[in-house]
N, C-alpha and C positions, 0 to 999 in steps of 0.2 A: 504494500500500500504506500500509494505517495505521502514521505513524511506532510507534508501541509493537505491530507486531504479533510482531517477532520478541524483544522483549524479554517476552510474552507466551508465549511458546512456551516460551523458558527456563525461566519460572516454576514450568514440569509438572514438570523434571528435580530438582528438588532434592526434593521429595517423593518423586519417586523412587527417589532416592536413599537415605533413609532409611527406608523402607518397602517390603518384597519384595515384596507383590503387594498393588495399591489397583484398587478398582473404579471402572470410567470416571463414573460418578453421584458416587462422592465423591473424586474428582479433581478434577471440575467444584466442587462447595462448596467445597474450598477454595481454589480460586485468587482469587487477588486480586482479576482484572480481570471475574471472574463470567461465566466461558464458557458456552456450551452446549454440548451432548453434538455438533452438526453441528459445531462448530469444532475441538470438541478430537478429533475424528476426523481434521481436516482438518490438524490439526499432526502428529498420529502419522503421518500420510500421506507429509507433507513432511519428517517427520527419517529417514524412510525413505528420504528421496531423497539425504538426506546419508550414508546408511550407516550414520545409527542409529537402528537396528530395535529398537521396542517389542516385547516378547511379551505371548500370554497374550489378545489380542483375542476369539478367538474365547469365550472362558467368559466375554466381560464383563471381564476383568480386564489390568492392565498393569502388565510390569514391566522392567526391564533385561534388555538383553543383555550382560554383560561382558565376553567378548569383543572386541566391537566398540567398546565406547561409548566409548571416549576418542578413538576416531580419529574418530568423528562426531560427536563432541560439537567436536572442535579444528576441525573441518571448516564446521560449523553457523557456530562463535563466529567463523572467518575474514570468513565471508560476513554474518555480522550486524555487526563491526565497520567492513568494508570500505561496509556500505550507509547508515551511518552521520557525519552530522558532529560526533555528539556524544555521547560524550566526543571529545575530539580524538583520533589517532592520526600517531606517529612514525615516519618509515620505514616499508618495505614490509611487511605485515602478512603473519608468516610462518605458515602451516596447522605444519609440524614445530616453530615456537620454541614455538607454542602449546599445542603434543600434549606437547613434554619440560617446558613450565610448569607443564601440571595431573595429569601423572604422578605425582609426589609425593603428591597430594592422595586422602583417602579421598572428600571431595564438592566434584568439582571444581565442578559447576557451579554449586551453593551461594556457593563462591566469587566466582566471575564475578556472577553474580546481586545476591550481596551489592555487592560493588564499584561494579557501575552504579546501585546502588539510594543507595549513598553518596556517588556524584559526581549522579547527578541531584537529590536533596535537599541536597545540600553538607553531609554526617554526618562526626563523627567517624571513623575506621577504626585501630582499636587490632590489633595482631598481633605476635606475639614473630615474630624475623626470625636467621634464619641465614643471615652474610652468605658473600657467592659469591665474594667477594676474599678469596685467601689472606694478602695483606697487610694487610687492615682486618680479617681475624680476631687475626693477633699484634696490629697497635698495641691493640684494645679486651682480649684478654688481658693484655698489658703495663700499660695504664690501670686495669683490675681491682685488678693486685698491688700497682701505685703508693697508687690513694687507696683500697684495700679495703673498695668496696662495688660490688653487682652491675650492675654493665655489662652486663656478657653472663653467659647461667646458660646452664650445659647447651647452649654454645654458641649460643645465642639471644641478640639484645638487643630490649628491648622499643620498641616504633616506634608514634607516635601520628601520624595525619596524616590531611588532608582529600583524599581522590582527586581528580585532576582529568584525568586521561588516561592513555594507555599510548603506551609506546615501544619500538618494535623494534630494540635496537640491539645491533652485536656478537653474539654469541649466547645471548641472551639477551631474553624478554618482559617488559617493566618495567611497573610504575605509576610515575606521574610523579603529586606531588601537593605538599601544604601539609604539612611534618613539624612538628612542635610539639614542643617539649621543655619538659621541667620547670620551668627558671628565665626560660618564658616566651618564649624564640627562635624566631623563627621562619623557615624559610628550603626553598627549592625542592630538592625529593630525589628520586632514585629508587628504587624496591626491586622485586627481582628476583621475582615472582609464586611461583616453584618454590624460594624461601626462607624463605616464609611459613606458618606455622601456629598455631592458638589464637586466628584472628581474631577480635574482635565488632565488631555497626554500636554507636556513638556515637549520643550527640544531635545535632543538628542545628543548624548555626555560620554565619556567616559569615567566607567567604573575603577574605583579606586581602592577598593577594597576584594579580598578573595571571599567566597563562600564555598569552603567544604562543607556539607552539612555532617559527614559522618565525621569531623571534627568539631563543627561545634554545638552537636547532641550528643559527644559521648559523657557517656555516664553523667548528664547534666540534664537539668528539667530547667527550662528558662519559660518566661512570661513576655519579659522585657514590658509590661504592663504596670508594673507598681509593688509594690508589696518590700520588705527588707531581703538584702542579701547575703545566703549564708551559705557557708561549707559546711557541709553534715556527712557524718560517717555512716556509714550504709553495712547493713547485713543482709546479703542476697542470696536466700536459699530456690529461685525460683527455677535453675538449670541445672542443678548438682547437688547432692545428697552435703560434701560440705559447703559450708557458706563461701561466699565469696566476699570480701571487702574489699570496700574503697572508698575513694571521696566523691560526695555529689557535689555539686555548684546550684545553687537554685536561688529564684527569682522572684519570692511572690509565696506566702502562706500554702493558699488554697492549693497552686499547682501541686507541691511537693507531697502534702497530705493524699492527695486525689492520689499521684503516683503512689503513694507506700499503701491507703487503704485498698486500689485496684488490684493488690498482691494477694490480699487473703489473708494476709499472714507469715507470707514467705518473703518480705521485704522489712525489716526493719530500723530505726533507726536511733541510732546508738548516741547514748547520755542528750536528748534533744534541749533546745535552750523551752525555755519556761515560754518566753512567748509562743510558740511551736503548739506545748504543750497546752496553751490557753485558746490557741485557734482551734483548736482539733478537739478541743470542750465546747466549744462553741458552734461547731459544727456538728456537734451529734455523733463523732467518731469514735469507737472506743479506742483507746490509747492503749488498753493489751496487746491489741493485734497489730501494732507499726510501732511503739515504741520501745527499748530496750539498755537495761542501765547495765553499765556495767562498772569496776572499782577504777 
């Protein structure tokens, strides 16, 4: 299969989107990669196999189904990122994180579409961002009232960066990418897809930073979201009868809890600091099964 054939496919749904009923002759003009009418039959074909059904064929015309389209469109994006090495992808690529990431969204696949059009050209990607941490909403409210001027409006803060992948992590669909700030910093972030709105693509930059991802998730659970930063000592009996140790790096309460309570039991984490301990009370978690003291 031609590597861009399903990022060709994409390309129909945004127009789609913004237009109720387009006829298949000028659906074909405007796509970018200059279809014909035998191909773009043959993709209405196939996102019926994902469950989302174009209407309107029969008069010549096509248009959404509402109903259905988020779940085949989340269905579609699975199987187009799973078939792909590039962008990178984090973690199991989940059909449901993906279906509650573009729920929010009036055009989701506009979004998607945008995004890979900016990590394959290495674009700017500008978007006001409503963050998903309830903690990193107080500190940037609190940073607001300290040096009064807008951090975050209307509960948004504005987020400049160069995409360079997606990551499934927690519950949550990320982009992983280049964040650029104002006085020139630059440094590796993520933001939650179903937090984002008032996107545009950017010019087009070069990348300044590397993205291994199987370096920078080993043995590490990040948020890049908010939350305190900590080293914690790990006991992981989840591959092997004896435990394994090591150091985790994590980013954020909730994340770290979520990883050690998703173990069962076989992840724990050794002498935890007190606040740890008071978040995982507060969350209903029992601390038998993830925590572990030792002298």
């Amino acid at each position: 299969m031609n590597r861009h054939y399903r990022d060709n496919m994409l390309e129909i749904l945004p127009v789609l989107e913004t237009v109720r009923n387009v006829t298949m002759p000028k659906l074909v003009s405007l796509h970018p990669a200059g279809l014909s009418l035998r191909t773009l039959q043959r993709y209405v074909n196939e996102f019926a196999a994902f469950g989302l059904e174009l209407q309107g064929q029969r008069r010549g015309e096509l248009r959404i189904r509402p109903e259905a389209y988020l779940s085949g469109l989340s269905r579609f994006i699975k199987v187009m990122l799973a078939d792909r090495v590039h962008p990178p992808v984090h973690g199991e690529i989940s059909e449901k994180l993906i279906l509650e990431a573009l729920t929010p969204h009036a055009f989701p696949a506009k979004l998607v579409a945008d995004i890979l059009k900016a990590v394959r050209e290495s674009r700017i990607f500008n978007f006001a961002y409503k963050p998903q941490h309830p903690e990193t909403r107080r500190k940037l409210a609190a940073a607001k009232s300290q040096r009064g001027h807008g951090i975050i409006k209307n509960g948004h803060m504005p987020v400049s960066m160069v995409p360079c992948g997606f990551s499934f992590g927690g519950d949550l669909m990320l982009l992983v990418g280049e964040s650029r700030y104002a006085n020139g910093k630059i440094e590796r972030r993520q933001y939650a897809l179903r937090g984002m709105s008032a996107w545009q693509l950017g010019e087009p930059t070069k990348v300044q930073l590397t993205f291994d991802f199987s370096e920078i998730y080993a043995n590490s659970v990040y948020t890049w979201l908010g939350g305190e930063h900590y080293v914690l000592k790990i006991e992981d009996r989840r591959f092997d009868e004896e435990p394994r140790h090591y150091e985790l790096r994590a980013n954020g309460e909730e994340e770290v809890l979520a990883f050690a309570n998703s173990a069962l039991g076989r992840v724990r984490i050794i002498n935890p600091p007190d606040k740890l301990v008071q978040k995982a009370a507060d969350l209903g978690i029992d601390s038998n099964l993830i925590f572990s003291r030792s002298a």
